[in-house]
N, C-alpha and C positions, 0 to 999 in steps of 0.2 A: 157883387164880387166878394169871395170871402176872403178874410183878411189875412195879409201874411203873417207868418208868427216871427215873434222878433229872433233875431241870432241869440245865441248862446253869449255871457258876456265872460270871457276872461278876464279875470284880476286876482284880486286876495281872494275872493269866497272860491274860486276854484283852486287856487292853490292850496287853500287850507286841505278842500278834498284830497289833493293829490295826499296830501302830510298825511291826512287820516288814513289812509289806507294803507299805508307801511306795517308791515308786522309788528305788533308791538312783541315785544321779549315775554316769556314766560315767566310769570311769577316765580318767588320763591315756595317749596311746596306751604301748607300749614304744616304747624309743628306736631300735630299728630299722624300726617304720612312722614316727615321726615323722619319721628318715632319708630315706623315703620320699617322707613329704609337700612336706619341704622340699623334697626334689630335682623334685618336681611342679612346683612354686610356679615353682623358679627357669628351668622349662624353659618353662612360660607365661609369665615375664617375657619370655625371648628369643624368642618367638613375636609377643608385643607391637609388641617394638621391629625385627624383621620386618616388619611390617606396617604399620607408622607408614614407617617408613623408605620402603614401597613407596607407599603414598600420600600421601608426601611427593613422590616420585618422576613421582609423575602428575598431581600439582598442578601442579608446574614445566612436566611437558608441555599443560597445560589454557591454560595462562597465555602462553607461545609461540605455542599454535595462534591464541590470542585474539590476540594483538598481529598476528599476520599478516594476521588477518580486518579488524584494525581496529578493531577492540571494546576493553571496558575490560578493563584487567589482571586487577580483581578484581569478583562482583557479587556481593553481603554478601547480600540476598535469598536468592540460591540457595543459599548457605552455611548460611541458617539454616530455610532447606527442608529439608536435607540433615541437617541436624543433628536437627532435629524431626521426620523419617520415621526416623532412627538411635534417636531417645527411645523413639517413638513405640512400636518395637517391641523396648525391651527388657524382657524376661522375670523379673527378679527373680536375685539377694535384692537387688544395690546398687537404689539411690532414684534414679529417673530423674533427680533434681537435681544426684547424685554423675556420671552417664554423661554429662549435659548440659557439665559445667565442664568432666570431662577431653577432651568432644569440642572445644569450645572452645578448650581450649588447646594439642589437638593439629593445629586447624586456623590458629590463631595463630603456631606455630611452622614449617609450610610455608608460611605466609605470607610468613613471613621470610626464608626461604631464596632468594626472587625482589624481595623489597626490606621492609625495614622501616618503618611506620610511624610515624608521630609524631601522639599523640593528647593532645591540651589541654583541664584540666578543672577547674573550680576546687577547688582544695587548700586546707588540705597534705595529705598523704595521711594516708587510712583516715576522710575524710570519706565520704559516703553517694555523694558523686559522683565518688569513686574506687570506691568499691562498685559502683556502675553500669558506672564504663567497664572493668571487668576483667569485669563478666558480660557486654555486649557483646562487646569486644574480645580477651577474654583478655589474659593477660599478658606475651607474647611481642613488642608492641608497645611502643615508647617511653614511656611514660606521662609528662607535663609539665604538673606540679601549676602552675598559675597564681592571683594571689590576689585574680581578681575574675572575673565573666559579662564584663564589658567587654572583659577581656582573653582572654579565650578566644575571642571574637569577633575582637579587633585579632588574635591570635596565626593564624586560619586565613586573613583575608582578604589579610594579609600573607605567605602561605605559608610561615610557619614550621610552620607543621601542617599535615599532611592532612586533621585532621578535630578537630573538639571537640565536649564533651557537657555541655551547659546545663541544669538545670531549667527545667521550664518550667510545670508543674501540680504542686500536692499536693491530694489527695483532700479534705485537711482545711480549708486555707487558700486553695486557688483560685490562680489564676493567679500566674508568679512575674513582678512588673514589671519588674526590670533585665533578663528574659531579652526580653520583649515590646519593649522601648525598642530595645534595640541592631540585632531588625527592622528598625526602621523605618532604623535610620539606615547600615546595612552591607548592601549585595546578596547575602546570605548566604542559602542555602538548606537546608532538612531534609531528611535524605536517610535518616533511621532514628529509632526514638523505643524506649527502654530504658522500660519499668514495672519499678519497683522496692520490694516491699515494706518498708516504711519500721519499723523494730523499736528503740524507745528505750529505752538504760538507763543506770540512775542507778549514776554509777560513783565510787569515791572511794576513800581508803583509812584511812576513819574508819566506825564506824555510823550508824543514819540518824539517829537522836534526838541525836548530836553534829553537823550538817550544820547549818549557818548561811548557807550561800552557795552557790548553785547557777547554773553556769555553762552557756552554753551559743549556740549562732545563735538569731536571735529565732525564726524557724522551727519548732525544733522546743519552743523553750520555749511557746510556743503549743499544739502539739501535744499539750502534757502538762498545761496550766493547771490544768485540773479536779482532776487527778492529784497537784501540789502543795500544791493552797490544800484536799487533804482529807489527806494524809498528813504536809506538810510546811509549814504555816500558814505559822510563824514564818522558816522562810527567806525569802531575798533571793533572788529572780533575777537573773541580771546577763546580758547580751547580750553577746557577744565576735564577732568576726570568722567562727569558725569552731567545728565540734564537738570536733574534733582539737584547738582553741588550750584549749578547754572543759576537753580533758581532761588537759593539759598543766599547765592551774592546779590542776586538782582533785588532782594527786600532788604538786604543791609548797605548798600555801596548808592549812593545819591548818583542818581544819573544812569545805573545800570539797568540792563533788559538780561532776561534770558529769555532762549529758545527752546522751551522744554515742551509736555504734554498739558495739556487742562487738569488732566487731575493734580497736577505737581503745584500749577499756580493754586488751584483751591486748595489743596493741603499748607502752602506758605504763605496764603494769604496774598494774593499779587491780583493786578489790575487784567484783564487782557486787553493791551494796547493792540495787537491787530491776530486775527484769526487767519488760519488756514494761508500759512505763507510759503510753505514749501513750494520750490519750482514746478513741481511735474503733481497733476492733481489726484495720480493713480499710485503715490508714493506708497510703497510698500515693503514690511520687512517679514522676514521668513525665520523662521528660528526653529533652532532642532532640540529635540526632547531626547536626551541622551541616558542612558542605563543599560542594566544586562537585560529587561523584558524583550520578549520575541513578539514580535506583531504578526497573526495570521493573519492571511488574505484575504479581502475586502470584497473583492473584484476594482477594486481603484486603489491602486498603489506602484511607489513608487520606490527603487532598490538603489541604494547610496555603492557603489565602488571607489578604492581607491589602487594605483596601480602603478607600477615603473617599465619604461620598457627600455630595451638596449640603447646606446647612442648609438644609432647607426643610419643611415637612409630609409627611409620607408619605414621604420619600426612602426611609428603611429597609425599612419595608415595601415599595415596590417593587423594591428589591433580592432583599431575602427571595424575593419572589412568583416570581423566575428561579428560583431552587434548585427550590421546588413543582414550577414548569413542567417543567423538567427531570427530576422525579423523584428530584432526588437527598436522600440525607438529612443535615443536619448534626446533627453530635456534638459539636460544643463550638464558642461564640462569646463571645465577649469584646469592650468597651468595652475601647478609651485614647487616651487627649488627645493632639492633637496639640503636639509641643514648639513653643511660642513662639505658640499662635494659641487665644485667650478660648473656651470652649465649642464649638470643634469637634473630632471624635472619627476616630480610626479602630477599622478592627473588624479583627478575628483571627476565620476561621472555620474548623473544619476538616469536612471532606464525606466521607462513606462511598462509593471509590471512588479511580481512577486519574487520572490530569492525561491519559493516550492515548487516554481511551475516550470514543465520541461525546457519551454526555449530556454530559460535563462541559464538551468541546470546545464545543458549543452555548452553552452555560453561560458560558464566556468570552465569547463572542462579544455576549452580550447585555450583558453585567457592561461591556464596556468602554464603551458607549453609556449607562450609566448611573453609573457614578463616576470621579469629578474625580481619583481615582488605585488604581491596580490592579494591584501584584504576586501571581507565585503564587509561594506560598515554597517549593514541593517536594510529593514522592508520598514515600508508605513504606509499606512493610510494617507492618501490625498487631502489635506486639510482645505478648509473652505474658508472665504476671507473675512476676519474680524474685522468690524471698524471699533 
């Protein structure tokens, strides 16, 4: 009889095998292909700046032809058609977020080269509404922290700016009123609206069970209520001016936090004791781009109205009943009192659609036979959301 073979023995010698056969990691190259790569690298840099240079080049010519035709210098629409058919089709590894900023900033900087802009927002910097204006605008432009909505308003109708960027909605708190007042009271119009994914963190340079005082805009300490009174009982909120002034106390005041942005804490130097604290995880704030530019039609756009109508029964509703008629749809309406007059109201509404295209034109025409006052504040492009 032939003999049987012995079993296999499990112990160390087969474990060692299992070890061996784990991938081992890829060396570092030799220094003469890393020679190589480098030399790769730096020959795609000057191909880069090639190519910037050349469509820097054709900007300038885009910008000439326009002025000869009589058109506007610049149409930010097109710009961010142009930028989002660029996104649109890039292929990996960078994060379409990463290709979005450097297009931005490379269209910010021929920008400049046929005139520099000046854009007013309320500050100081590395508040959420410098966050916003450098994802619109990039950062090739002036940037002119101001330290109120009023004055960002006073700052473009007085043309010391070209343009400024207001809050005007958060996802969580709803309409912002000093942005709605100043409406009423300046001929200012919207000419582009920034969505900006809104990201709070608790920044200090203490831990959190040391934290007695937490600083911040009433805004976003709103934002976060739920978020404190379950992590952080025994603090104090306190309201300050700004998130930037928030976080300026929180690296001087022993025991303090703010609730600002990440860039605020990296710009002051602060620890992050907790990320991403806001209540709602879809927090979002909307901001308007305000000036005298005209935004043509997209085919995705959105038409800002403001409006009064009788104190009477049904007034509103016969208002509304135009929109229906027309087919058009709104997306956001808001109440506010008129300053100086008991119970009467204006409305803020914006409609899916162009201020050129006929429904809408219909649309005025009946709107004016029906209220005792009728601005249209602007058309824009549908913005896409920043984080």
């Amino acid at each position: 009889m032939a003999k049987a073979k012995p079993k296999r023995r499990v112990g160390p010698r087969a474990s060692r095998s299992v070890q061996s056969a784990r991938p081992v990691e890829s060396p570092e190259p030799p220094p003469s292909r890393l020679e190589d790569l480098l030399e790769e690298q730096a020959r795609l840099d000057r191909q880069l700046v090639e190519m910037l240079n050349a469509r820097a080049k054709t900007m300038v010519q885009i910008v000439q032809a326009r002025r000869q035709a009589g058109q506007a210098a610049f149409v930010f629409a097109e710009e961010e058609e142009q930028i989002g058919r660029a996104v649109a089709a890039n292929p990996g590894p960078l994060p379409s977020e990463a290709i979005r900023a450097a297009l931005r900033e490379a269209v910010g900087g021929c920008r400049a080269l046929v005139r520099e802009l000046r854009v007013a927002f309320l500050g100081p910097l590395y508040t959420y509404s410098h966050l916003a204006a450098i994802a619109h605008f990039g950062q090739s432009v002036e940037l002119a922290p101001v330290g109120s909505i009023a004055a960002v308003f006073e700052e473009v109708n007085r043309g010391q700016s070209d343009f400024g960027l207001v809050p005007i909605e958060n996802s969580t708190d709803g309409r912002i009123a000093d942005t709605l007042d100043m409406f009423t009271r300046l001929p200012l119009k919207i000419c582009g609206e920034v969505e900006l994914e809104i990201q709070h963190f608790l920044l200090g340079k203490c831990a959190r069970d040391e934290v007695h005082e937490v600083y911040s805009k009433q805004q976003p300490l709103s934002q976060c209520r739920n978020w404190l009174a379950r992590h952080l009982p025994a603090a104090r909120p306190i309201e300050v001016t700004s998130t930037s002034t928030a976080a300026q106390l929180a690296l001087e005041k022993p025991g303090a936090a703010a609730i600002a942005s990440l860039q605020a804490g990296m710009h002051y130097g602060l620890d992050v004791i907790a990320e991403r604290i806001e209540d709602h995880p879809n927090n979002t704030t909307r901001f308007a781009v305000i000036g005298d530019h005209v935004s043509g039609p997209t085919g995705s756009d959105r038409t800002a109205i403001l409006f009064q109508t009788e104190h009477r029964f049904g007034a509103l509703a016969d208002v509304l009943g135009i929109f229906k008629r027309n087919e058009l749809n709104l997306t956001w309406i808001e109440s506010f009192p008129v300053p100086d007059c008991a119970r009467t109201y204006l409305f803020f509404v914006e409609v899916e659609g162009h201020q050129s295209e006929r429904p809408m034109q219909r649309c005025f025409q009946s709107l004016r036979s029906r209220t005792l006052r009728l601005e249209i504040l602007g058309s824009f492009p549908v913005a896409a959301r920043r984080g």
